[in-house]
SEPA-904240 format. One line per field, with one value per residue: x, y, z of N, C-alpha, C in turn; residue in one letter; residue number from 0. Coordinates in Angstrom, 1 decimal. Atoms other than C-alpha are relative to their C-alpha. Layout:
SEPA-904240
npx <- (X,...)
npy <- (Y,...)
npz <- (Z,...)
capx <- (X,...)
capy <- (Y,...)
capz <- (Z,...)
cpx <- (X,...)
cpy <- (Y,...)
cpz <- (Z,...)
residu <- (A,...)
num <- (NUM,...)
This chain:
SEPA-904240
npx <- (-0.3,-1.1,-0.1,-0.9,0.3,-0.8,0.1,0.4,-0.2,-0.1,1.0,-0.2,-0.6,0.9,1.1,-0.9,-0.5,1.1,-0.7,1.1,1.4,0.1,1.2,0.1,1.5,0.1,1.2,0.3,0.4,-1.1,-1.4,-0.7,-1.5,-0.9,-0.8,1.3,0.9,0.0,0.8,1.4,-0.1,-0.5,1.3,0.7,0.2,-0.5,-0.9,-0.3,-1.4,-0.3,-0.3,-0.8,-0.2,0.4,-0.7,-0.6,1.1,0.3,-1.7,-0.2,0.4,-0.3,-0.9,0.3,0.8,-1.2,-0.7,1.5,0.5,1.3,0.6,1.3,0.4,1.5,0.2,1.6,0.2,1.4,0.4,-1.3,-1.3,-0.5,-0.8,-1.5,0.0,-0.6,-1.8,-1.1,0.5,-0.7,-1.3,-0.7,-0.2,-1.6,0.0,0.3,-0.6,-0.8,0.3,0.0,2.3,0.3,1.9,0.8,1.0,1.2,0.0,1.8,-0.3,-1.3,0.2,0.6,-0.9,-0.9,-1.2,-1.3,0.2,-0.6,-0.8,-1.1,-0.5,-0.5,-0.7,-0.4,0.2,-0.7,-0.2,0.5,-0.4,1.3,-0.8,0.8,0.0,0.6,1.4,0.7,0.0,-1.7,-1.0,-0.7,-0.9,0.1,-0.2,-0.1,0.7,-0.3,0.0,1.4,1.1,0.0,0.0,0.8,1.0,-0.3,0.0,1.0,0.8,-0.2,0.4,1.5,0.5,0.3,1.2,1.0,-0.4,0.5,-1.7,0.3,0.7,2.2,1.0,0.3,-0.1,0.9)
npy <- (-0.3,-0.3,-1.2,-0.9,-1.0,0.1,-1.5,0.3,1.0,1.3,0.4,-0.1,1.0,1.3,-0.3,0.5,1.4,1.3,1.1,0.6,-0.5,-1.4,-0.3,-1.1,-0.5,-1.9,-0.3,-1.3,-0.4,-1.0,-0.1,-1.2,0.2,-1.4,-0.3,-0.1,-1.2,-0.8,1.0,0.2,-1.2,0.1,0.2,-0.7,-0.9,-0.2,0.1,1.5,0.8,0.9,1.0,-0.4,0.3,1.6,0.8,1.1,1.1,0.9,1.0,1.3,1.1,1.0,0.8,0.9,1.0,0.9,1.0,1.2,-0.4,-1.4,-1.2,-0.1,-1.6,0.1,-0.9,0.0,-1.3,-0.7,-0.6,-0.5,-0.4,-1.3,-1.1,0.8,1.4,-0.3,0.1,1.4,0.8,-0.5,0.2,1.6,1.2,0.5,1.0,1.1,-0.6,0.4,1.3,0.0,0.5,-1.1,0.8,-0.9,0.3,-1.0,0.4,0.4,1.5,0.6,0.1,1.5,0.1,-0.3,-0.7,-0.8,-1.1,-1.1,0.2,1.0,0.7,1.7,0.3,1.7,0.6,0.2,-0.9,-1.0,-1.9,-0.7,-1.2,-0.6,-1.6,-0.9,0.1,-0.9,1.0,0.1,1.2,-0.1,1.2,1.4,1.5,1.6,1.4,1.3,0.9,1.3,-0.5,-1.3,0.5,0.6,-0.6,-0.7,1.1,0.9,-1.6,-0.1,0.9,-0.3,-1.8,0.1,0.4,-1.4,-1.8,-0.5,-0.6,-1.3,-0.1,0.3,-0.5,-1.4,-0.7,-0.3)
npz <- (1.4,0.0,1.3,0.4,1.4,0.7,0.7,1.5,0.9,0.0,0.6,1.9,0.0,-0.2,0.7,0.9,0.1,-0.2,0.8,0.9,0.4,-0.6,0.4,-0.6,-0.2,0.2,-0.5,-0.2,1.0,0.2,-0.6,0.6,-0.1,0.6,1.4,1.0,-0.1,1.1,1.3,-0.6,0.1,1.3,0.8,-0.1,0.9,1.1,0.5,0.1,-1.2,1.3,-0.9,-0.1,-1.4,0.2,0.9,-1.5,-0.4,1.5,-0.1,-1.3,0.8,1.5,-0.8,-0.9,1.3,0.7,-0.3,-0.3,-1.5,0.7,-0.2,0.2,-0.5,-0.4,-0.8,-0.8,0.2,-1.0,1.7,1.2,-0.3,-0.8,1.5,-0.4,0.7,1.4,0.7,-0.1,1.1,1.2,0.6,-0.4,1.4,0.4,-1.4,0.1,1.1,-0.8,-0.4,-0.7,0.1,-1.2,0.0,-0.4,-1.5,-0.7,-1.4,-0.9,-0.1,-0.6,-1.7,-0.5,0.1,-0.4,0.8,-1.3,-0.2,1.0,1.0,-0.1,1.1,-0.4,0.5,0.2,-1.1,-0.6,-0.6,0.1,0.2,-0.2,0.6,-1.1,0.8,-1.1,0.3,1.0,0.6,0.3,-0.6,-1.6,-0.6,0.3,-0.7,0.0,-1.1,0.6,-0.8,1.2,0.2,0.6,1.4,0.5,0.2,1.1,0.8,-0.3,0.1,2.0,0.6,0.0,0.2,1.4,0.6,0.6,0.6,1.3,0.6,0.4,1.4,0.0,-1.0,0.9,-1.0,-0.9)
capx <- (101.3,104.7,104.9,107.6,107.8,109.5,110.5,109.5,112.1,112.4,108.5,109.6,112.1,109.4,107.3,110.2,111.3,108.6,109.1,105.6,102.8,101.9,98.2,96.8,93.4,92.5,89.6,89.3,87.5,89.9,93.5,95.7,99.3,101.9,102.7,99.1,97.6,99.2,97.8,94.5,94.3,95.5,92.2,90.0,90.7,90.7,94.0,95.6,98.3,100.3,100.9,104.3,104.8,103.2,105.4,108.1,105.3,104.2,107.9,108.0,104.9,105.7,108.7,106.9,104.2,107.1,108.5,104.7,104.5,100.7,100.2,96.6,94.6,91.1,89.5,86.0,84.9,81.4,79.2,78.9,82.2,84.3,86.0,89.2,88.2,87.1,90.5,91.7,89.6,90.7,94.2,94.3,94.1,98.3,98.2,96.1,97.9,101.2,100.0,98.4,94.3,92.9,89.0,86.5,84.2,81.1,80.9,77.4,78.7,81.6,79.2,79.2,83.3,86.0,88.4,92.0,91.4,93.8,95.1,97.5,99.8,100.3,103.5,104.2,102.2,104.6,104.5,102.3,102.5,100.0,99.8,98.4,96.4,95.3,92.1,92.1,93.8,98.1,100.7,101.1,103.2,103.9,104.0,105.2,103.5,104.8,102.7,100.3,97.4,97.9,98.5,96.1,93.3,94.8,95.0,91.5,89.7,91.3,90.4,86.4,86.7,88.0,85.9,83.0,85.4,84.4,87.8,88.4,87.6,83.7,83.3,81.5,81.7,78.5)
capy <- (96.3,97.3,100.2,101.8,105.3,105.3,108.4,108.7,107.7,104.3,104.2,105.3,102.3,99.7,101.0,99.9,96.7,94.3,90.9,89.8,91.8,95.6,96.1,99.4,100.4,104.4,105.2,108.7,110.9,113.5,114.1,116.8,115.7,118.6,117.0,116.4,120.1,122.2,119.6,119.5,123.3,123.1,121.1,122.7,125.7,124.2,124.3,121.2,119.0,117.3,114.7,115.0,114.5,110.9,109.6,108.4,106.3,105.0,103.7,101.5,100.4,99.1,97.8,95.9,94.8,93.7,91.4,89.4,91.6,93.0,96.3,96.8,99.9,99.6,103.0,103.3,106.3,108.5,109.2,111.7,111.6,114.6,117.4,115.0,112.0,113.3,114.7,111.4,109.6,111.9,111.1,107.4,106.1,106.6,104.5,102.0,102.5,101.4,98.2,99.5,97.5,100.8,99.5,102.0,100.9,103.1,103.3,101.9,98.7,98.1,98.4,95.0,95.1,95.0,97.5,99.5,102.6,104.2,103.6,100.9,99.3,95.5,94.3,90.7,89.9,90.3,93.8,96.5,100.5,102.5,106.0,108.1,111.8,114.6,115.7,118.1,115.1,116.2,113.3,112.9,109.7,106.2,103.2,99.4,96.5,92.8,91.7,88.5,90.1,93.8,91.4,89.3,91.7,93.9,91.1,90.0,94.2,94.2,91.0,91.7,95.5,94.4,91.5,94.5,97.3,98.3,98.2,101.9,101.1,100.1,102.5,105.5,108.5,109.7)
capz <- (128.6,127.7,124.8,123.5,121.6,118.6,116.3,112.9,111.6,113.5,112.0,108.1,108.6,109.9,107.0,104.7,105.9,106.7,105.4,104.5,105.0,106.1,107.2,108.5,110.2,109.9,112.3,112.3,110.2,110.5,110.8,110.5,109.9,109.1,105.8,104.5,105.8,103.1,100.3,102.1,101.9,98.1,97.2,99.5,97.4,94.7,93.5,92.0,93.7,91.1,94.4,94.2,98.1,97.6,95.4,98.3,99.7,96.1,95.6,99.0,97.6,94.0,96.0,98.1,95.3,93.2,95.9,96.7,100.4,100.0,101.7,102.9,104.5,105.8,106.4,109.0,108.0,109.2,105.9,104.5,104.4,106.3,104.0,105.2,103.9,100.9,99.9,101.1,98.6,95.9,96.3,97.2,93.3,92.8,96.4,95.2,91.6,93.7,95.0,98.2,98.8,100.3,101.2,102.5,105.8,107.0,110.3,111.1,109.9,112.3,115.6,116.4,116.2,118.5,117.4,119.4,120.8,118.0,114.6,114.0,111.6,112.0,110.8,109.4,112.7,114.7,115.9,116.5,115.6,117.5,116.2,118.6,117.5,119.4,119.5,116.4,114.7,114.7,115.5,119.3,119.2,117.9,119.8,119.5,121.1,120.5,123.3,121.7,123.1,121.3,118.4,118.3,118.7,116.1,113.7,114.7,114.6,110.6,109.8,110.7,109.5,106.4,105.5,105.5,103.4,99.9,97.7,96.6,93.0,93.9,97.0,95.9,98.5,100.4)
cpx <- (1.2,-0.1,1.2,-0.3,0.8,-0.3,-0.3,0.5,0.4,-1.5,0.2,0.6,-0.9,-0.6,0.6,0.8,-0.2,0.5,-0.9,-1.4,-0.2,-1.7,-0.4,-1.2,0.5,-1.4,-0.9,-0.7,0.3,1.0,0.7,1.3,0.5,0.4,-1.4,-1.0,0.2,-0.7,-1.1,-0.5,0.3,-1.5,-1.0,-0.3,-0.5,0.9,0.6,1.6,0.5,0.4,1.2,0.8,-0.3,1.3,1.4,-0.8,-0.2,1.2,0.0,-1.2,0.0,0.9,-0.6,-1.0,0.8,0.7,-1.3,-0.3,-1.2,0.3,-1.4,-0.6,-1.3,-0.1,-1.5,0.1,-2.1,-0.2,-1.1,1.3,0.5,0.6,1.6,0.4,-0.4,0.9,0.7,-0.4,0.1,1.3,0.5,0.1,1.6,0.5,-0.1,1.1,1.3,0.0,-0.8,-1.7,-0.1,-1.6,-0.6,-1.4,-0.9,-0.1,-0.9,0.4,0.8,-0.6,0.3,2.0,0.7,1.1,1.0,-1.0,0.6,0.5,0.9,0.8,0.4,1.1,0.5,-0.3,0.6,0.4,-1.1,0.3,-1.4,-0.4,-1.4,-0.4,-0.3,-1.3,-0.5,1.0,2.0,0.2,0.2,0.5,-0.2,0.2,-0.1,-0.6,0.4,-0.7,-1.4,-1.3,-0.5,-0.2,-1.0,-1.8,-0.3,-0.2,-1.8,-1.1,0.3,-0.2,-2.1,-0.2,0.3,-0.8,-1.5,0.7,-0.7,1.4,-0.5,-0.6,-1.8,-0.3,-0.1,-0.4,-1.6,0.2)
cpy <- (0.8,0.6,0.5,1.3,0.1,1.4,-0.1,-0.9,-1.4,-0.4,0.0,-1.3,-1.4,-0.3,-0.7,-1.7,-0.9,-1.1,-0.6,1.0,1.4,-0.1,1.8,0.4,1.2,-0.5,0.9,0.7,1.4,0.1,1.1,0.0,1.4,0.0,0.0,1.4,0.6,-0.2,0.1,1.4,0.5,0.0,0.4,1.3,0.2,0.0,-1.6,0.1,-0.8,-1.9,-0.9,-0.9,-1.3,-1.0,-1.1,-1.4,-0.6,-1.1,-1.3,-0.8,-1.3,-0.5,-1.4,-1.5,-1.0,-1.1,-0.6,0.6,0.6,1.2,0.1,0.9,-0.1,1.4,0.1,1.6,0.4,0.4,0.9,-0.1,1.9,0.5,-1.1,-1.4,0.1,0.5,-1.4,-1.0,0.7,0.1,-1.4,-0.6,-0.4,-0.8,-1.3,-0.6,-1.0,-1.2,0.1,-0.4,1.3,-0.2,1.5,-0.7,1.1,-0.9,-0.9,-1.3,-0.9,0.0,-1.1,-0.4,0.3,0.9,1.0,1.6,0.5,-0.8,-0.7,-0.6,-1.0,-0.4,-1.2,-0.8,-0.2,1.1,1.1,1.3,0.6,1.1,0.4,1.8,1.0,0.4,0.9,-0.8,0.1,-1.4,0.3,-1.3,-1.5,-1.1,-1.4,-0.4,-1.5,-0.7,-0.9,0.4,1.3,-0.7,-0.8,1.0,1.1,-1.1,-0.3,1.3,-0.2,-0.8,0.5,0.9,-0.6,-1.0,1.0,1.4,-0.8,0.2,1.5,0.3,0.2,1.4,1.3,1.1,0.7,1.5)
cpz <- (-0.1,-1.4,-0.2,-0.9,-0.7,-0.7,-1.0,-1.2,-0.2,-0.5,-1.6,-0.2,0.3,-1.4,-1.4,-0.3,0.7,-0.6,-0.9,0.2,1.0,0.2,1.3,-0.1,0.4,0.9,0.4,-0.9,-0.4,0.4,-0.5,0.1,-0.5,-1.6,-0.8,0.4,-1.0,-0.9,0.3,-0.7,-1.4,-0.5,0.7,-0.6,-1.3,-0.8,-0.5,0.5,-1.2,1.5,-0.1,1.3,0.0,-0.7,0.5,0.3,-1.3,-0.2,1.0,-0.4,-0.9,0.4,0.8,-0.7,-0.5,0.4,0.9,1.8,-0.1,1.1,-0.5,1.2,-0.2,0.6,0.5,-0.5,0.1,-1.9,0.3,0.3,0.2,-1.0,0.0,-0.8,-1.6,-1.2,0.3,-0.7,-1.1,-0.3,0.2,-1.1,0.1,0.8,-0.9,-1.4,0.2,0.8,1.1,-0.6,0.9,0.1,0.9,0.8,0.5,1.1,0.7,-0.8,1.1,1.4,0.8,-0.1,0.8,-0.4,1.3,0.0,-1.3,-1.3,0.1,-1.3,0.7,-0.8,0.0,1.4,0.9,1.2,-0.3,0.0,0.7,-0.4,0.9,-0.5,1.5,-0.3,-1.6,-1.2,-0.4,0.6,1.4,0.4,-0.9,0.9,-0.2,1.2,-0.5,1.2,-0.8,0.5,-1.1,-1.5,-0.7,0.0,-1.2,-1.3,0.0,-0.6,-1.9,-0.5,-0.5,-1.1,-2.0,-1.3,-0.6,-1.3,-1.5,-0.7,-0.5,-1.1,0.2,1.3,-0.7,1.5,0.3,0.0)
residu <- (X,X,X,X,X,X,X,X,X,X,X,X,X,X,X,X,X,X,X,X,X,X,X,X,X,X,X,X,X,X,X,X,X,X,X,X,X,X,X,X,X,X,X,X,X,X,X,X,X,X,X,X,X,X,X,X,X,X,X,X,X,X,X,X,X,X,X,X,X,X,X,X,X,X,X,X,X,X,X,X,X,X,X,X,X,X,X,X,X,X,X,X,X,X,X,X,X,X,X,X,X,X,X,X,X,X,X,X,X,X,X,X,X,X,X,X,X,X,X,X,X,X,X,X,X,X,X,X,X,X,X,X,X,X,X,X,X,X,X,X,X,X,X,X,X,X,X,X,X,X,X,X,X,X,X,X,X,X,X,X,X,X,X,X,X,X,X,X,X,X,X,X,X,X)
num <- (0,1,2,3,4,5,6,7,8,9,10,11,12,13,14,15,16,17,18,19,20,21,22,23,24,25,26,27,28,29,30,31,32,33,34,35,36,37,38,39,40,41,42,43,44,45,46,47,48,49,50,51,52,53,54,55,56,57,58,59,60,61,62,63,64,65,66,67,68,69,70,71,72,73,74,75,76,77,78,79,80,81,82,83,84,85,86,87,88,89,90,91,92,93,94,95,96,97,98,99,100,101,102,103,104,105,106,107,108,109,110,111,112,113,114,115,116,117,118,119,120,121,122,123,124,125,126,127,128,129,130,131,132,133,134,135,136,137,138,139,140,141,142,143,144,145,146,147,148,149,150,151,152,153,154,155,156,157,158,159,160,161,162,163,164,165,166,167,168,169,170,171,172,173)
């Protein structure tokens, strides 16, 4: 298996110029990126987020909408859902909003599923992103794969996972 690491911002640029189709399995039921802690921390208090910081991402979306590329985001998640997921289901409407399918999978459905060790974005089938966390859920790396096995299993894990998701409209949080 031959991996590369790439930096962020050769991942912002994948993220940007796909040709036909973005899909992305989430498998964690917690993460602690540097840009989504402060925000987290906002609505754990209570405070409101005008979600502000989103609005970059929203854009590449309606971009993407606009020119027939879907963008689609299957997340496995443990129910109840974790304090993580449920801030992350109280900010995914301007996502979905923006063209992004964002579906909702409980875990005790997906037993019977092949799925990657880590989080991935599949890109117009052609390439793999692995995104790699640490155990209390920071970024510890991205990695490409174009090998046709990495691809075809990734392709194969989101196909299954998302036949079972729940779009975000209908899923109601636990």
């Amino acid at each position: 298996m031959n991996m590369e690491r790439i930096s962020d911002e050769e991942f912002g640029k994948l993220l940007t110029t796909f040709e036909r189709e973005l899909v992305h399995l989430e498998t964690r039921d917690a993460y602690g990126t540097a840009v989504e802690l402060p925000h987290m921390a906002k609505w754990a208090s209570g405070e409101t987020d005008d979600l502000e910081w989103l609005q970059g991402w929203c854009a590449v979306l309606r971009e993407a909408a606009s020119a027939g590329k879907p963008v689609r985001r299957a997340r496995i998640v443990s129910e109840p859902l974790s304090d993580y997921q449920r801030w992350s289901y109280s900010i995914a409407q301007p996502m979905v909003d923006a063209g992004e399918d964002i579906r909702w999978v409980p875990r005790r459905l997906v037993s019977s599923i092949a799925i990657p060790g880590n989080d991935f974005y599949l890109i117009d089938n052609l390439l793999v992103v692995f995104l790699i966390y640490t155990g209390n859920g920071l970024d510890a790396g991205k990695f490409t794969s174009s090998d046709p096995a990495d691809i075809q299993l990734c392709r194969s894990s989101f196909d299954a996972v998302w036949e079972l998701s729940v779009p975000h409209h209908e899923y109601h949080p636990l």
